[in-house]
C-alpha positions as CSV (number, residue, x, y, z in Angstrom):
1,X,0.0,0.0,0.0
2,X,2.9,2.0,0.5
3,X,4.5,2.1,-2.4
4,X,0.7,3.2,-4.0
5,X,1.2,6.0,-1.7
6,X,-1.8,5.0,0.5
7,X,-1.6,5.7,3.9
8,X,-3.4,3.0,6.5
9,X,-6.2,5.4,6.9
10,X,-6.9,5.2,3.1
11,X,-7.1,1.7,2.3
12,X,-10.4,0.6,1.2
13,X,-11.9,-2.8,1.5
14,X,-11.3,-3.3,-2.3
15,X,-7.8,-2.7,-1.7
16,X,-7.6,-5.3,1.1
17,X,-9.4,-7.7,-1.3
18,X,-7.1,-6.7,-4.5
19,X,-3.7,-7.3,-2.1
20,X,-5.3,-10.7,-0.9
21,X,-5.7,-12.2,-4.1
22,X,-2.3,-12.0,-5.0
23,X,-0.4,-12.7,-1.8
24,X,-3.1,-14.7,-0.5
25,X,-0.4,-16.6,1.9
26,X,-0.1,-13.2,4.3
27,X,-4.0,-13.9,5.2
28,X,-2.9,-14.3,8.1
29,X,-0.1,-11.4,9.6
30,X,-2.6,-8.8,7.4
31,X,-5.8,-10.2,9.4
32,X,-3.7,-9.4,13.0
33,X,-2.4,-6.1,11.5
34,X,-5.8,-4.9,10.5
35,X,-8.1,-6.0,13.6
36,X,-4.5,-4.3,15.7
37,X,-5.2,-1.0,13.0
38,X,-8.4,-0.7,13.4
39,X,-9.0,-1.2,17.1
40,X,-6.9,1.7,17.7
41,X,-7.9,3.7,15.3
42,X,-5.5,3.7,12.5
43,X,-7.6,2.0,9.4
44,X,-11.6,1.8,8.6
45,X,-13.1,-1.0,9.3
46,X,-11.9,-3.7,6.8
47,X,-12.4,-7.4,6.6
48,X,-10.1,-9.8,5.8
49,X,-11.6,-13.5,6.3
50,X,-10.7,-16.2,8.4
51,X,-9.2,-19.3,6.7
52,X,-12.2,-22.6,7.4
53,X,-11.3,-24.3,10.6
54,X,-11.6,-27.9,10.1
55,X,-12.1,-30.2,13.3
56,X,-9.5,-32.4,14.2
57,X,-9.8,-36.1,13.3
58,X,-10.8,-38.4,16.1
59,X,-12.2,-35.6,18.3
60,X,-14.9,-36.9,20.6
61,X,-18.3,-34.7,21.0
62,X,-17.7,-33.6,24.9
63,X,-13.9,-32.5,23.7
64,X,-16.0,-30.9,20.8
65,X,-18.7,-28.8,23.3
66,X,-15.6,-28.0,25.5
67,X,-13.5,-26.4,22.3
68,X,-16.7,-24.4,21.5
69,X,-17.7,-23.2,24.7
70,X,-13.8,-22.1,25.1
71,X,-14.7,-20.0,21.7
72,X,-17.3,-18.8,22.6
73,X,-15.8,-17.5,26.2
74,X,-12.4,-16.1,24.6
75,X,-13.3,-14.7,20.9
76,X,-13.7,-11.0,21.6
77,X,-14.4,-10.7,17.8
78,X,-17.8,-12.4,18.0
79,X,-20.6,-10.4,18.9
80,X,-21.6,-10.5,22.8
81,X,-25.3,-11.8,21.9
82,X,-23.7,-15.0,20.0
83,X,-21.3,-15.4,23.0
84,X,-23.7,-14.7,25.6
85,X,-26.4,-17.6,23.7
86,X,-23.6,-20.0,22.3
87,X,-22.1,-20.2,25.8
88,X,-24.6,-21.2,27.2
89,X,-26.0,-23.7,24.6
90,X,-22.5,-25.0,24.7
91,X,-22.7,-25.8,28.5
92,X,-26.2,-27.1,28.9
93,X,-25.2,-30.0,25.6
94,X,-22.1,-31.0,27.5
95,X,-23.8,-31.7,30.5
């Protein structure tokens, strides 16, 4: 972006998308950099997806309830609604 001569606070979401399809292996340090931007103020809101988490092989269903539950207790990016209900779905099917 720099060498466009964009500053952070300029990038648009079409940018993000444009720099993604090309270097689509720096999902991840870009994903960190932007949430850290925009937190604090230095970039507009921008997305840049998660990768698709697949379950582990062999995992049993209470190990399953426990991983989401954990999710759903730790992922500050999730809205407090979904965290509040999932948590609590989470809990009661494990039991």
């Amino acid at each position: 972006m720099a060498a466009r001569g964009l500053l952070l606070r300029d990038v648009t979401q079409h940018e993000v998308d444009a720099w993604l399809a090309v270097n689509p292996g720096t999902r991840f340090p870009v994903r960190d950099f932007v949430v850290w931007a925009t937190r604090r103020g230095h970039a507009k809101v921008l997305d840049v997806p998660h990768w698709p988490k697949k379950d582990p092989v062999g995992m049993d269903e209470d190990f399953h309830w426990e991983l989401l539950l954990h999710q759903r207790l730790t992922d500050t990016e999730l809205p407090l609604g979904v965290r509040g209900a999932g948590g609590s779905s989470c809990s009661s099917a494990s039991t």
